[in-house]
TORKOL-4160 file (C-alpha; in steps of 0.2 Angstrom, whole numbers, padded with zeros to 4 digits, m for minus):
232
<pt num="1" X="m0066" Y="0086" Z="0080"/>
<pt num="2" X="m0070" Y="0066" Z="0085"/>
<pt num="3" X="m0064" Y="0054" Z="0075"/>
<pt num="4" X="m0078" Y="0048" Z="0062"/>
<pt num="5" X="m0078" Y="0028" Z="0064"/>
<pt num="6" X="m0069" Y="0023" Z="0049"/>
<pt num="7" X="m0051" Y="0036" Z="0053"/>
<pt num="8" X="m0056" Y="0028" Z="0074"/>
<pt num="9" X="m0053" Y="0009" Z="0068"/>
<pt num="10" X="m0038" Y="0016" Z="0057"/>
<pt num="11" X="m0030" Y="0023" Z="0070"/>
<pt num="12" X="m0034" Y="0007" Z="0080"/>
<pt num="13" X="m0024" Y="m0003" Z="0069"/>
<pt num="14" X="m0010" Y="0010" Z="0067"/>
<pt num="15" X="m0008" Y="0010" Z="0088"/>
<pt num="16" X="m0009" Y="m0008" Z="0087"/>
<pt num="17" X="0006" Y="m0010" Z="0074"/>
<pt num="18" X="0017" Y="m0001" Z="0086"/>
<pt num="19" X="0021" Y="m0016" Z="0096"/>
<pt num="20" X="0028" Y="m0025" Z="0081"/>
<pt num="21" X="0042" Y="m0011" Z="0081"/>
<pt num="22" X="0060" Y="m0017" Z="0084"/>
<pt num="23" X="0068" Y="m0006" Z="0097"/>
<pt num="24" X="0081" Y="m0001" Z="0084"/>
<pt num="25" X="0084" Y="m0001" Z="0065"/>
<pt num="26" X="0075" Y="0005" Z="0050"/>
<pt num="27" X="0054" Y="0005" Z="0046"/>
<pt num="28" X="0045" Y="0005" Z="0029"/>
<pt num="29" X="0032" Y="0019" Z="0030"/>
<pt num="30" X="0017" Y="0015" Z="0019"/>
<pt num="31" X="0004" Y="0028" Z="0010"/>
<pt num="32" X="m0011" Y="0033" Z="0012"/>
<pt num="33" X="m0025" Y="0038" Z="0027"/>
<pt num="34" X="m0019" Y="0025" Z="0037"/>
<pt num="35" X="m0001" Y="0026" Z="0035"/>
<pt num="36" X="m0001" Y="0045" Z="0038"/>
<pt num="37" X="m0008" Y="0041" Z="0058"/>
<pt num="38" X="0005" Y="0025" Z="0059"/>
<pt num="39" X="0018" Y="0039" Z="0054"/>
<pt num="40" X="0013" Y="0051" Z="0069"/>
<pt num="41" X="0011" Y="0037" Z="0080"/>
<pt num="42" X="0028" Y="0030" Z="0076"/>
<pt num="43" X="0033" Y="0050" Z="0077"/>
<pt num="44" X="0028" Y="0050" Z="0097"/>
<pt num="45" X="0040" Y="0037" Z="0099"/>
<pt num="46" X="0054" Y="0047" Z="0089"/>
<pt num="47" X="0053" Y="0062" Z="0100"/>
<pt num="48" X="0054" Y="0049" Z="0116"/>
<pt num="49" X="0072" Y="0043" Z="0111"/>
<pt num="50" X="0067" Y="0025" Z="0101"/>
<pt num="51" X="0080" Y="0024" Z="0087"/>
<pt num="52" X="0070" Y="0022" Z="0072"/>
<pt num="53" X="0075" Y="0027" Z="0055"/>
<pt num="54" X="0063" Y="0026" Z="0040"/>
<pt num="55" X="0061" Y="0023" Z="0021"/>
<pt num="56" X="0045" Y="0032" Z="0015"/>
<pt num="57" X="0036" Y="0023" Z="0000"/>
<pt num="58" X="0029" Y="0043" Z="m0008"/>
<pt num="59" X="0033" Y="0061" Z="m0006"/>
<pt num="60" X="0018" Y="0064" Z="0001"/>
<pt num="61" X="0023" Y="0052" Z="0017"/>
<pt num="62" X="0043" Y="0059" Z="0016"/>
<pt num="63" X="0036" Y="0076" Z="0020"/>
<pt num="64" X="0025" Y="0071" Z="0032"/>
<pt num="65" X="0041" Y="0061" Z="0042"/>
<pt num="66" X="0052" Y="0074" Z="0041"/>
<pt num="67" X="0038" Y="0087" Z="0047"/>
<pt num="68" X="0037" Y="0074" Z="0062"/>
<pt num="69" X="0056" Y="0073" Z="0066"/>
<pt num="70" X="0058" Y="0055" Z="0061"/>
<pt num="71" X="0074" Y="0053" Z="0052"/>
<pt num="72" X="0074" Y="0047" Z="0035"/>
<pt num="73" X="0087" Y="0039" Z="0022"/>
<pt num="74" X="0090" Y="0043" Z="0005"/>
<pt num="75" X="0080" Y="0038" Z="m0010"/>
<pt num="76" X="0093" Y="0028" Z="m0020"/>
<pt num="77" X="0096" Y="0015" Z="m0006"/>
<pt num="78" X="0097" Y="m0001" Z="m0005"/>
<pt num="79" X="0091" Y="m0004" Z="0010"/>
<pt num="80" X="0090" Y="m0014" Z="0025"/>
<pt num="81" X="0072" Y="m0012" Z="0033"/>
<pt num="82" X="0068" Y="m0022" Z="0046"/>
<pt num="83" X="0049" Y="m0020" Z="0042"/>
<pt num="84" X="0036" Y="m0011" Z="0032"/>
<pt num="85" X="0018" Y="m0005" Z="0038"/>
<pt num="86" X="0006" Y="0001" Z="0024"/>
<pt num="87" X="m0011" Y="0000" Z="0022"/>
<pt num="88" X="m0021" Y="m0009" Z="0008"/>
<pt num="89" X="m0038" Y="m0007" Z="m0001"/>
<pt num="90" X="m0041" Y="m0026" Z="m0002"/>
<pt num="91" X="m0036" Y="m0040" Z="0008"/>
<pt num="92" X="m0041" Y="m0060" Z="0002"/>
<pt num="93" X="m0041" Y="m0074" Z="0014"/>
<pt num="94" X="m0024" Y="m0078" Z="0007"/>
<pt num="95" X="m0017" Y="m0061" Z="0012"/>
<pt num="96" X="m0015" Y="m0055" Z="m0005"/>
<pt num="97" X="m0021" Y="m0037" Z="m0008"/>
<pt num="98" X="m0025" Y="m0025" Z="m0019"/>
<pt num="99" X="m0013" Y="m0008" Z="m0016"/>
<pt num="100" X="m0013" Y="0008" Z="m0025"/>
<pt num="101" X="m0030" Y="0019" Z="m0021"/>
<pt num="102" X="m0018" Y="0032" Z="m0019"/>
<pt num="103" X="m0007" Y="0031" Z="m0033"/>
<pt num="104" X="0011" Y="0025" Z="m0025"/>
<pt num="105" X="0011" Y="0008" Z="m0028"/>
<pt num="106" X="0027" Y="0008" Z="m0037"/>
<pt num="107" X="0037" Y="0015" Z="m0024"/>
<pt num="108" X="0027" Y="0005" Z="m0012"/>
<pt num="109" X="0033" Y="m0010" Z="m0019"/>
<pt num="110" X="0049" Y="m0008" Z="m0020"/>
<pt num="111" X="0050" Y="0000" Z="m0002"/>
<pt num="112" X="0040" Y="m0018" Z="0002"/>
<pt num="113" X="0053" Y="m0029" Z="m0006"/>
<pt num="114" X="0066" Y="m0023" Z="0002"/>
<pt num="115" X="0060" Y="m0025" Z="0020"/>
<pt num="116" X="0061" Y="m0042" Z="0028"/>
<pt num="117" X="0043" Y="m0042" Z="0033"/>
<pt num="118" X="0027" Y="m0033" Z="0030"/>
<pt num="119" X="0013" Y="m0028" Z="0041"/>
<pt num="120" X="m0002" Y="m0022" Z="0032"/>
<pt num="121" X="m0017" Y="m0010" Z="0044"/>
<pt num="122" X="m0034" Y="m0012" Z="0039"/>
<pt num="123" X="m0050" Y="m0011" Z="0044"/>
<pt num="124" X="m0063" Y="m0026" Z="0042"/>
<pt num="125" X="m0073" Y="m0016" Z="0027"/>
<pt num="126" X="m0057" Y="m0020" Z="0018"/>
<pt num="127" X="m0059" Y="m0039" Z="0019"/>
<pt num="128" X="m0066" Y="m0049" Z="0003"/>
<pt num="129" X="m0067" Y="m0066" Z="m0002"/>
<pt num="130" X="m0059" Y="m0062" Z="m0020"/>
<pt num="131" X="m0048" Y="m0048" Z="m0025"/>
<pt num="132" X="m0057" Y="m0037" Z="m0039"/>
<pt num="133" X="m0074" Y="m0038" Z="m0029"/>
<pt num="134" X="m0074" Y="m0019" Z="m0022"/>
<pt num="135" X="m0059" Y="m0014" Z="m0030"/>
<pt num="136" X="m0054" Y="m0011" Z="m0050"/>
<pt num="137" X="m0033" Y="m0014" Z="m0051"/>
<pt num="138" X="m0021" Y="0000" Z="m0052"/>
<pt num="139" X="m0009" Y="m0004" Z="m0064"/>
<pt num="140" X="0005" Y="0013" Z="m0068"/>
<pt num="141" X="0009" Y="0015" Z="m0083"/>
<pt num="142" X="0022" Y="0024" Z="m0095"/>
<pt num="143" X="0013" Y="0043" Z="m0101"/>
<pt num="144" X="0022" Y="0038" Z="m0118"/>
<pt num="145" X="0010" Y="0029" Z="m0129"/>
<pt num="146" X="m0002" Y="0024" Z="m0113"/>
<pt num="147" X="m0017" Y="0022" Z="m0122"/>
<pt num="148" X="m0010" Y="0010" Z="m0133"/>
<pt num="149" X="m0006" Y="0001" Z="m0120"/>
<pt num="150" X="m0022" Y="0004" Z="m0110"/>
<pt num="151" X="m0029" Y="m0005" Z="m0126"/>
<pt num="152" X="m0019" Y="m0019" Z="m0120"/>
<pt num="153" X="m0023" Y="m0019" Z="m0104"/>
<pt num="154" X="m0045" Y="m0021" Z="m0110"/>
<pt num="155" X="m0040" Y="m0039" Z="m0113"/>
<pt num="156" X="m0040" Y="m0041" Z="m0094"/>
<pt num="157" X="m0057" Y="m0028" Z="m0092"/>
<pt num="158" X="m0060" Y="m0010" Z="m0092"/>
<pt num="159" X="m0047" Y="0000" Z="m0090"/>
<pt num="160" X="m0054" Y="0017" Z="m0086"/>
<pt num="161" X="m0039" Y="0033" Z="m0084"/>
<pt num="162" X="m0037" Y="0038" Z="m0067"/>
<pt num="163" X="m0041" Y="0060" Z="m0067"/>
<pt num="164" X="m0039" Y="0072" Z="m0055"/>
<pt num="165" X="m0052" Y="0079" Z="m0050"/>
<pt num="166" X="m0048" Y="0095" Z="m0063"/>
<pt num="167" X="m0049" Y="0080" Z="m0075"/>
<pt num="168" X="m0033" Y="0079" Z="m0082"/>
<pt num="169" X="m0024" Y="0062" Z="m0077"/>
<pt num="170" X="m0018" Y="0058" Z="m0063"/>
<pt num="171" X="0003" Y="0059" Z="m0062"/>
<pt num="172" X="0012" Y="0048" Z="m0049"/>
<pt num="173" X="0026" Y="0050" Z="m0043"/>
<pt num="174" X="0038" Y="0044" Z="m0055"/>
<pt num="175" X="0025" Y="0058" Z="m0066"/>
<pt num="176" X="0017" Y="0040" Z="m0075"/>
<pt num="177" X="m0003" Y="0038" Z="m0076"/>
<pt num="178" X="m0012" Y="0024" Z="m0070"/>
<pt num="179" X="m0026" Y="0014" Z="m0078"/>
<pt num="180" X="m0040" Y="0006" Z="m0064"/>
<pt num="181" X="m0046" Y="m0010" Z="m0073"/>
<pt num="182" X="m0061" Y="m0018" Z="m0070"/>
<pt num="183" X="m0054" Y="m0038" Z="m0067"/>
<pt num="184" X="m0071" Y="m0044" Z="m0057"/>
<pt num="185" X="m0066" Y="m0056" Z="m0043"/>
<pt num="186" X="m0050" Y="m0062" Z="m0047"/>
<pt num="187" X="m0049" Y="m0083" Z="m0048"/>
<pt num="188" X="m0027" Y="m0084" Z="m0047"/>
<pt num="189" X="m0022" Y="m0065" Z="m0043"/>
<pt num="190" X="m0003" Y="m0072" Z="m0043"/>
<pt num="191" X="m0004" Y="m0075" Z="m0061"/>
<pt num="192" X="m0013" Y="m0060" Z="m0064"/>
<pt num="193" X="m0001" Y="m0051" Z="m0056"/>
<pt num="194" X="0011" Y="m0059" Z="m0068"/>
<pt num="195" X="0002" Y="m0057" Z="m0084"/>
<pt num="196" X="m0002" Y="m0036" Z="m0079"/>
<pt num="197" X="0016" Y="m0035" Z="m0076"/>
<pt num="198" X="0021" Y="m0044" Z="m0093"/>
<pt num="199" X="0012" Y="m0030" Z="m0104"/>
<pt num="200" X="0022" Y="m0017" Z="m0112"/>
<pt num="201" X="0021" Y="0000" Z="m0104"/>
<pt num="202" X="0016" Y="m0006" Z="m0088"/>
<pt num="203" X="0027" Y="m0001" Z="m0075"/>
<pt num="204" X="0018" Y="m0008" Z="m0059"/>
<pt num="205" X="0003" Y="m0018" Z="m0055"/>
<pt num="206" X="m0007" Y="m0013" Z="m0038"/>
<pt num="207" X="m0010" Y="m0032" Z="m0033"/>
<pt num="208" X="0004" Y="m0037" Z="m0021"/>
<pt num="209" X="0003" Y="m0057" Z="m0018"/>
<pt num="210" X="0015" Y="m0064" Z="m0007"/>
<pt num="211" X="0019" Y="m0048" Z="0001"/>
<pt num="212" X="0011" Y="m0047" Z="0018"/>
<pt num="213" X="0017" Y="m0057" Z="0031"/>
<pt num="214" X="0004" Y="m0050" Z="0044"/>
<pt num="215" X="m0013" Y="m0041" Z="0042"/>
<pt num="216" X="m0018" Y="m0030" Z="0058"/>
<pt num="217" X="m0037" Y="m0028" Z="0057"/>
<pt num="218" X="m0045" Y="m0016" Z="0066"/>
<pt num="219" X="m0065" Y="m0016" Z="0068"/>
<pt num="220" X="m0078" Y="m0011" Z="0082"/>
<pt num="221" X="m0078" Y="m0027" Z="0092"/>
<pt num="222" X="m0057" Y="m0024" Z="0093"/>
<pt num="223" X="m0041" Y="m0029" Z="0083"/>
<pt num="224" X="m0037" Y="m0044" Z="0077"/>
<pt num="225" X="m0021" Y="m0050" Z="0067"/>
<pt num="226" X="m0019" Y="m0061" Z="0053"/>
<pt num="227" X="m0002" Y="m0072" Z="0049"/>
<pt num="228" X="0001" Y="m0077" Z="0032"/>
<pt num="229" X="m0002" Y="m0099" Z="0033"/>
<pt num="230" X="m0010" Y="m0099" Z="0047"/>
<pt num="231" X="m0027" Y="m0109" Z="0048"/>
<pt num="232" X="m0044" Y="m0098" Z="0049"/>
């Protein structure tokens, strides 16, 4: 079956990330749609003799790795990856985003903090002017006592359970829940950040500021990449 437009421009952008590879060392694999075809492109290479070694950010993406014959290293680290590519469900002019539409943002944070740089792979649907426009904010948190501190987390907006789609909640992999929260456009995300981060019980927050050093964006007039402080 052909690709539908959006899974075309993804993979346009996961093909294009393949030439910010170093020829050797260790790679943050992200998670998610567009992770998953970076992961079988970075595969291809594998199988032709490039000696790369990853660090998966969720199960789901160590599975698909190890399916694909890409050597991975063990969970407990630390690490030295020479770079990350994920994907993102928001990206702001500042190249801070929202993460965590699929529920691995804590492990996809700490894969992204210990790599030396960070590629994200979007496509342009996933550019806004202000974090929060199109997206609520993941933020895991601790099954023990989570709606008390969901009730915590309304002093920020709506925090709505995230369910399966049995409707019972949604476990990550660390087997925590995750409340979506209705922020709106988001003025200082950095701060937010913070402030999520600061409330007891939460164990992540899906807005990564500071974090990507380039955006590869992928639409139908081509790919394009974005550098953190470089003019518009």
């Amino acid at each position: 079956m052909a690709d539908d437009e959006s899974t075309r421009l993804k993979r346009d952008a996961a093909r294009a990330a393949l030439a910010l590879l170093p020829e050797r060392g260790t790679i943050g694999l992200g998670s998610g749609s567009t992770a998953k075809l970076f992961i079988e492109a970075l595969a291809e290479l594998v199988r032709g003799g490039r000696d790369l070694v990853g660090v998966p950010s969720s199960r789901e993406s160590e599975t698909l790795a190890r399916s694909l014959g890409i050597p991975l290293l063990a969970d407990d680290g630390p690490w030295d990856i020479d770079v990350c590519f994920d994907g993102a469900d928001e990206v702001d002019p500042q190249l801070d985003v929202i993460k965590g539409g699929g529920g691995m943002l804590t492990r996809e944070k700490i894969v992204i903090a210990a790599a030396r740089s960070t590629v994200l792979l979007v496509d342009e649907s996933k550019l806004v002017r202000a974090l929060g426009t199109t997206w609520r904010v993941p933020v895991e948190v601790v099954a023990f006592g989570h709606r008390a501190t969901a009730a915590r987390l309304s002093a920020f907006g709506e925090p709505r359970l995230r369910l399966t789609r049995e409707g019972a909640p949604f476990k990550t992999d660390q087997n925590c829940v995750i409340y979506d929260v209705a922020t709106g456009p988001i003025a200082d995300a950095p701060a937010l950040e913070r402030d999520l981060e600061h409330v007891p019980g939460v164990v992540t927050v899906g807005l990564f500021t500071g974090r990507a050093d380039r955006v590869i964006v992928a639409a139908s007039s081509g790919v394009r990449t974005l550098v953190r402080g470089a003019r518009a």
